[in-house]
Each structure stands twice: as C-alpha cells, then as structure tokens.
PyMOL Python script that loads the backbone (N, CA, C, O; Angstrom):
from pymol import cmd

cmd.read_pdbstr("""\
ATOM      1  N   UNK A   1      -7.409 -15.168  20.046  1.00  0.00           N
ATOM      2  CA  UNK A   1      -7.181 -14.716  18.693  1.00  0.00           C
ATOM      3  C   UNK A   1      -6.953 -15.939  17.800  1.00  0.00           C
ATOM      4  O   UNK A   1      -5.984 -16.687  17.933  1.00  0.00           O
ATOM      5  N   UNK A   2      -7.972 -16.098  16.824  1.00  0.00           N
ATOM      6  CA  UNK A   2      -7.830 -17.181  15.623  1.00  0.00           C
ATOM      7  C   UNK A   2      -6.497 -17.435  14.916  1.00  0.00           C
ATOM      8  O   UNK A   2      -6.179 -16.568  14.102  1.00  0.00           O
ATOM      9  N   UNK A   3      -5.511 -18.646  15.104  1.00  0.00           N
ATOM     10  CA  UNK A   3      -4.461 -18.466  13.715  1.00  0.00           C
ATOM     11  C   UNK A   3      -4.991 -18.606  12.510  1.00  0.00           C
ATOM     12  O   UNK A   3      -6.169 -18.722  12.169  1.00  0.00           O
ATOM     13  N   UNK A   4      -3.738 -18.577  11.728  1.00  0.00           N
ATOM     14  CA  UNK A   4      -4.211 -18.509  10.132  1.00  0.00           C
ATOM     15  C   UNK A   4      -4.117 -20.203   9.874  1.00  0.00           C
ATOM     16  O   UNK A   4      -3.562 -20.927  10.700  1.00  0.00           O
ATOM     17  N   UNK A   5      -4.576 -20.599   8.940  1.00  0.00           N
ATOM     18  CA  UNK A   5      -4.591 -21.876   8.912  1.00  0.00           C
ATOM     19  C   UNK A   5      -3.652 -21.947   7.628  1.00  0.00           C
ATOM     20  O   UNK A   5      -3.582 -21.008   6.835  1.00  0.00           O
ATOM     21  N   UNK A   6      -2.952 -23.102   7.488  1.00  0.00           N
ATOM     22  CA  UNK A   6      -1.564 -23.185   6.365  1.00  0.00           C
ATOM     23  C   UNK A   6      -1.925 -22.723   4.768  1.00  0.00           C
ATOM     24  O   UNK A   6      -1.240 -22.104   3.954  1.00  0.00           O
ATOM     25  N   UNK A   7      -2.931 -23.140   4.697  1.00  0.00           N
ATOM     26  CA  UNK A   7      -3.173 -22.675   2.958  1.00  0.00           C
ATOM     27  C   UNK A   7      -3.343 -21.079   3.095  1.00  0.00           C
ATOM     28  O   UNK A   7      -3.091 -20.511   2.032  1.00  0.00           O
ATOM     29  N   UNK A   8      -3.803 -20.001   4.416  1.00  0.00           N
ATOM     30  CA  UNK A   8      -3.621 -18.842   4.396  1.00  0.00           C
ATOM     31  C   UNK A   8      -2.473 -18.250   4.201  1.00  0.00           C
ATOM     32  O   UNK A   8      -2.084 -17.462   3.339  1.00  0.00           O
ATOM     33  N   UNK A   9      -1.712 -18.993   5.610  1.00  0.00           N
ATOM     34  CA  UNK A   9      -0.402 -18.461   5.613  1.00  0.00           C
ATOM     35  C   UNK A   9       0.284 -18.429   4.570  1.00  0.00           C
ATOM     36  O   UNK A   9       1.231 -17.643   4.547  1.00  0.00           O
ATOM     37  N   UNK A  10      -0.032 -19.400   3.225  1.00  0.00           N
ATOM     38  CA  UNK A  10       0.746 -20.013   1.963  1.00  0.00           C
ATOM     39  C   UNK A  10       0.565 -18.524   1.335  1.00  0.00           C
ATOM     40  O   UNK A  10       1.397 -17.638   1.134  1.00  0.00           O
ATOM     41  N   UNK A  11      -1.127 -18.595   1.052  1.00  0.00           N
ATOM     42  CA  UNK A  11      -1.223 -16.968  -0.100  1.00  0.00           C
ATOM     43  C   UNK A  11      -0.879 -15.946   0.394  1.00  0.00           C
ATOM     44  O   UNK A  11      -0.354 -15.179  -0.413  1.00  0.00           O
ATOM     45  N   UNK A  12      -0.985 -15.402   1.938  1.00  0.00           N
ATOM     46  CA  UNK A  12      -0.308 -14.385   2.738  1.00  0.00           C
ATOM     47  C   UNK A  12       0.955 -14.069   2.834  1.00  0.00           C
ATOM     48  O   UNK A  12       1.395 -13.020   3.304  1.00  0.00           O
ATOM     49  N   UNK A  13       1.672 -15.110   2.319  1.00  0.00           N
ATOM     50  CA  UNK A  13       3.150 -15.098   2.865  1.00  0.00           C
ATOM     51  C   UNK A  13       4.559 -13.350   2.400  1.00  0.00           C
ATOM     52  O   UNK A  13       5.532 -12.769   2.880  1.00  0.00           O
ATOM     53  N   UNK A  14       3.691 -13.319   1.267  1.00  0.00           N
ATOM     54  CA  UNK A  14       4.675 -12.041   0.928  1.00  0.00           C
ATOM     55  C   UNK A  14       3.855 -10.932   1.576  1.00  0.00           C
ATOM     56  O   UNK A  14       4.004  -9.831   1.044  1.00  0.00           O
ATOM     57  N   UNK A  15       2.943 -10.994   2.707  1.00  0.00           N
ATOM     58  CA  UNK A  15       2.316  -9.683   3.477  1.00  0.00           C
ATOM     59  C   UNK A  15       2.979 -10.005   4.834  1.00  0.00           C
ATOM     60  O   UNK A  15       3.027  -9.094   5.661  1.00  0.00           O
ATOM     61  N   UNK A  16       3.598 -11.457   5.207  1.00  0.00           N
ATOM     62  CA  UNK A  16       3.464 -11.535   6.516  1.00  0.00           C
ATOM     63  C   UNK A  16       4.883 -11.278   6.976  1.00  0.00           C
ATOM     64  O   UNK A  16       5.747 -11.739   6.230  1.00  0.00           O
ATOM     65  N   UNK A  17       5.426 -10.434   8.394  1.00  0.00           N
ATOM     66  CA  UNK A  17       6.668  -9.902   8.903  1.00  0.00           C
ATOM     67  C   UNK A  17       7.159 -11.004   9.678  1.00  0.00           C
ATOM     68  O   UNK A  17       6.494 -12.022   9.489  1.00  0.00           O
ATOM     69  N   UNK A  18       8.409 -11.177  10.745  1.00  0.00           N
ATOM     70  CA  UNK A  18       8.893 -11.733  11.280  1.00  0.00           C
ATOM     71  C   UNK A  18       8.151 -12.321  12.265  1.00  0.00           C
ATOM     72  O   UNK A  18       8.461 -13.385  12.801  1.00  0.00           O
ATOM     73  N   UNK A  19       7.259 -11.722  12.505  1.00  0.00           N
ATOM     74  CA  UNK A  19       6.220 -12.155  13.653  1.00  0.00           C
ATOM     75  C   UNK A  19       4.931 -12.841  13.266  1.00  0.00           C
ATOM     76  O   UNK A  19       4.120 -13.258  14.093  1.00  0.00           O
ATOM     77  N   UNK A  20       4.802 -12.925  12.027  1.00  0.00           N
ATOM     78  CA  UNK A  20       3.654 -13.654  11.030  1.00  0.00           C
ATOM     79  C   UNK A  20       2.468 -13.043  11.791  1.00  0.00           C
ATOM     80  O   UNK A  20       1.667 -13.617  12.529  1.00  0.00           O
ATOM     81  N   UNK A  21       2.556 -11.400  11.349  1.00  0.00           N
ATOM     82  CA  UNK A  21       1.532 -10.216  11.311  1.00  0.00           C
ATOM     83  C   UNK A  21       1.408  -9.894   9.451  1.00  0.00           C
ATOM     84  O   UNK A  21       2.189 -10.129   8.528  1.00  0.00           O
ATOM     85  N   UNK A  22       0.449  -9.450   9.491  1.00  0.00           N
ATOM     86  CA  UNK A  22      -0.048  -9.204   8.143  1.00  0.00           C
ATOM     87  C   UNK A  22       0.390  -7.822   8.050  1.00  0.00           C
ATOM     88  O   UNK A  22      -0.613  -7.129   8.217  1.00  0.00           O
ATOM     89  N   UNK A  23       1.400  -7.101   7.866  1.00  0.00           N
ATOM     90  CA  UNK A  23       1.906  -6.029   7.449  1.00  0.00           C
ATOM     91  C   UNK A  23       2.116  -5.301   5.920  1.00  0.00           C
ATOM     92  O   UNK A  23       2.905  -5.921   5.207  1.00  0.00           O
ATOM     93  N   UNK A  24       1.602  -4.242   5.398  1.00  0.00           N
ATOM     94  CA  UNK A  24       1.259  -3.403   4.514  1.00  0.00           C
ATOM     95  C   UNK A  24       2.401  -2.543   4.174  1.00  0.00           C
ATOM     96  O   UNK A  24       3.413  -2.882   4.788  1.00  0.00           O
ATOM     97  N   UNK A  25       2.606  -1.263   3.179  1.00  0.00           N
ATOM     98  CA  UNK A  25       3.216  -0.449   2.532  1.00  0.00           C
ATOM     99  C   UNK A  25       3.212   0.805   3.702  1.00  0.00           C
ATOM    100  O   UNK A  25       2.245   0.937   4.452  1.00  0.00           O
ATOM    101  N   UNK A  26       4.055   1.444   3.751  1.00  0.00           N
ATOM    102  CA  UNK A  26       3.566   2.333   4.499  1.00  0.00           C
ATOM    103  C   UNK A  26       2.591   3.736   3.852  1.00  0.00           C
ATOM    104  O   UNK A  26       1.932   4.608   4.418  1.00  0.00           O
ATOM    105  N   UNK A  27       2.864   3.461   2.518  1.00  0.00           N
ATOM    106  CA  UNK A  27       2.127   4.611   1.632  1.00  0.00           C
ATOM    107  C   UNK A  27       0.163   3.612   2.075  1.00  0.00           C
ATOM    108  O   UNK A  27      -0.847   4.220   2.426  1.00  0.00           O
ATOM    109  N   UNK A  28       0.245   2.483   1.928  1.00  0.00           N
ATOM    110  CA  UNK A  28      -0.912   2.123   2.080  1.00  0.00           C
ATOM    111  C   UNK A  28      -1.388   1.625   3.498  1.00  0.00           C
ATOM    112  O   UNK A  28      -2.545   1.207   3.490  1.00  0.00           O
ATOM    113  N   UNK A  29      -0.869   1.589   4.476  1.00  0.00           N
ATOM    114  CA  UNK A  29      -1.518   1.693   5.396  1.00  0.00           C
ATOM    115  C   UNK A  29      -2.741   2.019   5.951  1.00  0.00           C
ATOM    116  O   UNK A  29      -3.667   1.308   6.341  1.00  0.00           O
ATOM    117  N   UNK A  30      -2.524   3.704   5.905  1.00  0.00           N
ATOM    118  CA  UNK A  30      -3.796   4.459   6.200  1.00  0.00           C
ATOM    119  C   UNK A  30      -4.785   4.736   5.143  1.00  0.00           C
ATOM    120  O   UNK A  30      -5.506   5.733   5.128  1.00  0.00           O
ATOM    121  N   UNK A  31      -4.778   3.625   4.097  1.00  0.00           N
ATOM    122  CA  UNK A  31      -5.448   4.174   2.369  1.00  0.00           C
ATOM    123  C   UNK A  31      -6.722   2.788   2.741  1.00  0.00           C
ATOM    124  O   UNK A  31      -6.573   1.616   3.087  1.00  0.00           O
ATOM    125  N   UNK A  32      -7.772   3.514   2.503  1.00  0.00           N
ATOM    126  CA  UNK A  32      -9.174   2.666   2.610  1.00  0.00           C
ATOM    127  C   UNK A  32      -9.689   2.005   1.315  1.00  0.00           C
ATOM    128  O   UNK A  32     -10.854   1.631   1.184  1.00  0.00           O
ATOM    129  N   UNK A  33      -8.637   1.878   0.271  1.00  0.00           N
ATOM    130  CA  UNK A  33      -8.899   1.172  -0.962  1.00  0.00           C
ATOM    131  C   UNK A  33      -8.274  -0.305  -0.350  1.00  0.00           C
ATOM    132  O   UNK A  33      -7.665  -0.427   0.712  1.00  0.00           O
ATOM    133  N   UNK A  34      -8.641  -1.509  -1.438  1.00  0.00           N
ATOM    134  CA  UNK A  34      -8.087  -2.553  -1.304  1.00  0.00           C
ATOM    135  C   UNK A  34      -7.064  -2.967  -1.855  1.00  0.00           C
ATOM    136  O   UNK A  34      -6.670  -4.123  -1.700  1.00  0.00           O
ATOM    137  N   UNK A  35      -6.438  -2.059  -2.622  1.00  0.00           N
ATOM    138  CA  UNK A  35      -5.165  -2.123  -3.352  1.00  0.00           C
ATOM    139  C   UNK A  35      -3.959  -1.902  -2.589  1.00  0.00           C
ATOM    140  O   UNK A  35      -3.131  -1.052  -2.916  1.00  0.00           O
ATOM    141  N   UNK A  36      -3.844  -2.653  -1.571  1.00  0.00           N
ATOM    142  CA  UNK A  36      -2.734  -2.502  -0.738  1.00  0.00           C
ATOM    143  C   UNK A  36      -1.870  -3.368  -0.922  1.00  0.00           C
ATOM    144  O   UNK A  36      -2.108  -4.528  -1.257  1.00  0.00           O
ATOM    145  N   UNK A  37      -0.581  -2.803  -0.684  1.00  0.00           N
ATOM    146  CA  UNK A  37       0.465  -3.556  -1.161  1.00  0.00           C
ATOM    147  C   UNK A  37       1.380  -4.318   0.189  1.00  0.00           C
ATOM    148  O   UNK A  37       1.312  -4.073   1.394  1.00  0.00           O
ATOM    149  N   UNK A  38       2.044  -5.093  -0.390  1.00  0.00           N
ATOM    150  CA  UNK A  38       3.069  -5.839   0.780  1.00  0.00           C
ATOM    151  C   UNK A  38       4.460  -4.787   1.440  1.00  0.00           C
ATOM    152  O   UNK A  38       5.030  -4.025   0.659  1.00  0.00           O
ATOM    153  N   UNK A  39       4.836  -4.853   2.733  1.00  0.00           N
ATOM    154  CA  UNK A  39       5.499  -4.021   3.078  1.00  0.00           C
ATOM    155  C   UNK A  39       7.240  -4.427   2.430  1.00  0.00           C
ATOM    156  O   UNK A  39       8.132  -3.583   2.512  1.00  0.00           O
ATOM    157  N   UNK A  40       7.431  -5.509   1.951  1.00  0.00           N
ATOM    158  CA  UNK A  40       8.630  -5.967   0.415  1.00  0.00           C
ATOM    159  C   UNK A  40       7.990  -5.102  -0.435  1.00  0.00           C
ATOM    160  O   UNK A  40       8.948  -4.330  -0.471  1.00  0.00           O
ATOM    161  N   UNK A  41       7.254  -4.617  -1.091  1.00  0.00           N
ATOM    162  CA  UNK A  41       7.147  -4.116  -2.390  1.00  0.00           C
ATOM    163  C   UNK A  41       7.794  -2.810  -2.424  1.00  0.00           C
ATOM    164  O   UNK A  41       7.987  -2.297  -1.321  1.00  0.00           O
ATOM    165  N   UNK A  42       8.107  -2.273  -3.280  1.00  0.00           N
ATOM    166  CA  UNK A  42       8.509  -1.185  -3.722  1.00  0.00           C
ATOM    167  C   UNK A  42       7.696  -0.534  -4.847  1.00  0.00           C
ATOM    168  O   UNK A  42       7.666  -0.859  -6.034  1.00  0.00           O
ATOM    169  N   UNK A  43       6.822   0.794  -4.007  1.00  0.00           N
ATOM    170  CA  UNK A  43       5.745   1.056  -5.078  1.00  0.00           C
ATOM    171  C   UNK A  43       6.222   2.140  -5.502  1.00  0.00           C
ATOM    172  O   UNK A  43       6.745   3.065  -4.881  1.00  0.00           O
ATOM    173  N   UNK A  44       5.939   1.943  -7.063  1.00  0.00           N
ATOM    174  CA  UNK A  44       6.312   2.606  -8.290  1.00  0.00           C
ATOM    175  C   UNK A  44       5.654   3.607  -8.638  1.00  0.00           C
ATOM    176  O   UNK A  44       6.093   4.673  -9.069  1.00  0.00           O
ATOM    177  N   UNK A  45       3.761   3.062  -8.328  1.00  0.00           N
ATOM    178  CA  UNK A  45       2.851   4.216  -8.320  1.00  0.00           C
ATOM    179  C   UNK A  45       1.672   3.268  -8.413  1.00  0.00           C
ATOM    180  O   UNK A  45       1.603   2.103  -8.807  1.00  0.00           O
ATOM    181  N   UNK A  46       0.278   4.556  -7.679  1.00  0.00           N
ATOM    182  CA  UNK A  46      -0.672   4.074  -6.885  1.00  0.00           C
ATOM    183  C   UNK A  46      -1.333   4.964  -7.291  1.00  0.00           C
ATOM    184  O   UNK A  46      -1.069   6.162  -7.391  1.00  0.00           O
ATOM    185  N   UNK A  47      -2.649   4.132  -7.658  1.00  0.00           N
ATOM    186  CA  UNK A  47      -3.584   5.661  -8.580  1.00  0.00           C
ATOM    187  C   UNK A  47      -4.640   6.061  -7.276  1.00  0.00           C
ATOM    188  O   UNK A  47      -5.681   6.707  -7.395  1.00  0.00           O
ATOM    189  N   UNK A  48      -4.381   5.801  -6.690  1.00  0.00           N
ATOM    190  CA  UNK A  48      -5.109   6.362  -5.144  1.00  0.00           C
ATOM    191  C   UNK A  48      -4.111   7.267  -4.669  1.00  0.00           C
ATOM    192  O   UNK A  48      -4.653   8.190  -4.061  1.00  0.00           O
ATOM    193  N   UNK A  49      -3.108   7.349  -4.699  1.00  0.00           N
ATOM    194  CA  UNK A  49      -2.186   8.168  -3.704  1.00  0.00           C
ATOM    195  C   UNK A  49      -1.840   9.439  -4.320  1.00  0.00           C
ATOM    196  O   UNK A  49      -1.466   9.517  -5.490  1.00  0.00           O
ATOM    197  N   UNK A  50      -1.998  10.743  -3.301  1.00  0.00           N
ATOM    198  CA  UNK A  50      -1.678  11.862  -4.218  1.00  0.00           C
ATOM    199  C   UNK A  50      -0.779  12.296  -3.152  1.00  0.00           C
ATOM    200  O   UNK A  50      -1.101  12.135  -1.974  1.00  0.00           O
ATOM    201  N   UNK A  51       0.309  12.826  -3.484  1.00  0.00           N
ATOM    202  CA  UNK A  51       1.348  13.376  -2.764  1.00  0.00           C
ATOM    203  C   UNK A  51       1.356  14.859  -2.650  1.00  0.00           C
ATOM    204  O   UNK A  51       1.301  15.390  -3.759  1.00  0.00           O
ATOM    205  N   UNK A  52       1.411  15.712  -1.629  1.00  0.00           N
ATOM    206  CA  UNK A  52       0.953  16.655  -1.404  1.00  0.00           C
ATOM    207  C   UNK A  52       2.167  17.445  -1.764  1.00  0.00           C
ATOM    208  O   UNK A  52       2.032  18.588  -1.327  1.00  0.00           O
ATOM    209  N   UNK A  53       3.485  17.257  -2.490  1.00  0.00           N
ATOM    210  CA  UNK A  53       4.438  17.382  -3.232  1.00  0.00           C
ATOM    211  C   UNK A  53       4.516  17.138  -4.561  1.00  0.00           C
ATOM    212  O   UNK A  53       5.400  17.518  -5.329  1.00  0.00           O
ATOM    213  N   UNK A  54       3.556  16.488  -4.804  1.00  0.00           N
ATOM    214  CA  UNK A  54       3.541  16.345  -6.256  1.00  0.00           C
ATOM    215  C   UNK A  54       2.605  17.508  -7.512  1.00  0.00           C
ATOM    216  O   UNK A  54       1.461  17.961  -7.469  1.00  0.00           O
ATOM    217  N   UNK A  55       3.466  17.634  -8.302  1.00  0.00           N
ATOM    218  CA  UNK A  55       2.558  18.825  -9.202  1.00  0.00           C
ATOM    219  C   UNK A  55       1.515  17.696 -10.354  1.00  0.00           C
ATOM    220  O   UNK A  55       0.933  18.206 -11.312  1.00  0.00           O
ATOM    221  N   UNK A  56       1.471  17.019 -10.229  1.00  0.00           N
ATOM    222  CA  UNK A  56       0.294  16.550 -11.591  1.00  0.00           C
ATOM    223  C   UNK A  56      -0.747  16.446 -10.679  1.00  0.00           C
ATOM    224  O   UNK A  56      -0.715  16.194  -9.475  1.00  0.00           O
ATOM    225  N   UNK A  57      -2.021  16.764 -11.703  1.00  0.00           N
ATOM    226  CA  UNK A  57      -3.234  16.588 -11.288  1.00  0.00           C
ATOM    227  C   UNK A  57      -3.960  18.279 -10.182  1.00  0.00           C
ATOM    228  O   UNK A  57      -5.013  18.588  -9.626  1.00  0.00           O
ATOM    229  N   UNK A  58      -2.775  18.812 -10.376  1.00  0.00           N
ATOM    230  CA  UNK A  58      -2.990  20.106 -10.490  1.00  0.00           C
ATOM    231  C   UNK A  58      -3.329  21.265 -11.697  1.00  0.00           C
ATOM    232  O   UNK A  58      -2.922  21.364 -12.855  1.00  0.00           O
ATOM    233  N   UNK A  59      -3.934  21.801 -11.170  1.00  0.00           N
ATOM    234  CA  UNK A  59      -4.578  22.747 -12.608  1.00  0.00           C
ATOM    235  C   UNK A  59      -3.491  24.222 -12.483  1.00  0.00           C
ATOM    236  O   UNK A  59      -3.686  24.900 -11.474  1.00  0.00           O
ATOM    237  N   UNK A  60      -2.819  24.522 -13.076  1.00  0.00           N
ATOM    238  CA  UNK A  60      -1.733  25.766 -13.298  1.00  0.00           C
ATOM    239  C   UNK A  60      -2.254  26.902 -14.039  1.00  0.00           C
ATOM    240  O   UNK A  60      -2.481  26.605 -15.212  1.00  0.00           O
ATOM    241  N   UNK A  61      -2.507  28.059 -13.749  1.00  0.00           N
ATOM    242  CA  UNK A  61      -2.868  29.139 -14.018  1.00  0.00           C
ATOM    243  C   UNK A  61      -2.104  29.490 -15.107  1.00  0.00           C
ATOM    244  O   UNK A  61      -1.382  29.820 -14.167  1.00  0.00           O
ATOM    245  N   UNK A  62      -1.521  29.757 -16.126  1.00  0.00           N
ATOM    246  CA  UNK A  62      -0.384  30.537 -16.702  1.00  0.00           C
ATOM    247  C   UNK A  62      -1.426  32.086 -16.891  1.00  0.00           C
ATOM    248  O   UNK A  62      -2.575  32.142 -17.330  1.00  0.00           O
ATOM    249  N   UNK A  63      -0.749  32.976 -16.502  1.00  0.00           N
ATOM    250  CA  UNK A  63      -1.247  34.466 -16.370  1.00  0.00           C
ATOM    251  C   UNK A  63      -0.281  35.219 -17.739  1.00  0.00           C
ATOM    252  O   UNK A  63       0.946  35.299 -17.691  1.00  0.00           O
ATOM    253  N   UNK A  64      -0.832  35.550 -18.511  1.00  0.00           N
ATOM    254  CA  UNK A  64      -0.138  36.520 -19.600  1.00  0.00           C
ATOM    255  C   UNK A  64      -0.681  38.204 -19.848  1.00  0.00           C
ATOM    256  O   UNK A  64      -0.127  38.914 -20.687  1.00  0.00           O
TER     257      UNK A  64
END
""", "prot")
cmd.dss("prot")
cmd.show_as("cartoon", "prot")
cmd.util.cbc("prot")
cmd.orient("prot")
C-alpha cells in the first residue's frame, strides 16, 4: 500500500484520524457526491442530503 507523500499529508490533514486514514462525515460517507466533508466538521447542511425526518422538500396536501 502506497504512503501519502508530505505535501499530501499537508492538504489532507483536517481529513486524516489518529491512524493517518482519510476519514469522512458520517452523514457523507455513504454519499457518492464529492462534497464530502472532514469527520472534525460539524455539518450545518448539505444540499445532497435529505433526511427521511425532515419535512421540506415535501409537497403537503392541505384538503379543505
């Protein structure tokens, strides 16, 4: 298995864990966009991610 070479490790550094693995968000993990975030970040919001709890982007009937 190839290491990273130092100028990688430099721009990688806020992705990489204790083990200098390239580790992700857990919201982005399993997300096939490239907008993945560092597993430090704290995401605020992700226009890829729809929460299967969340009401926007739902269409609401109102019945009268």
């Amino acid at each position: 298995m190839p290491r990273m070479s130092k100028k990688r490790k430099q721009e990688w550094s806020f992705f990489l864990n204790d083990r200098n693995r390239i580790t992700y968000n857990p919201l982005c993990r399993k997300c096939t966009h490239e907008c993945k975030q560092s597993f430090r970040a704290v995401v605020i919001e992700c226009p890829h991610y729809c929460s299967k709890h969340s009401k926007t982007g739902r269409s609401t009937a109102v019945s009268t």
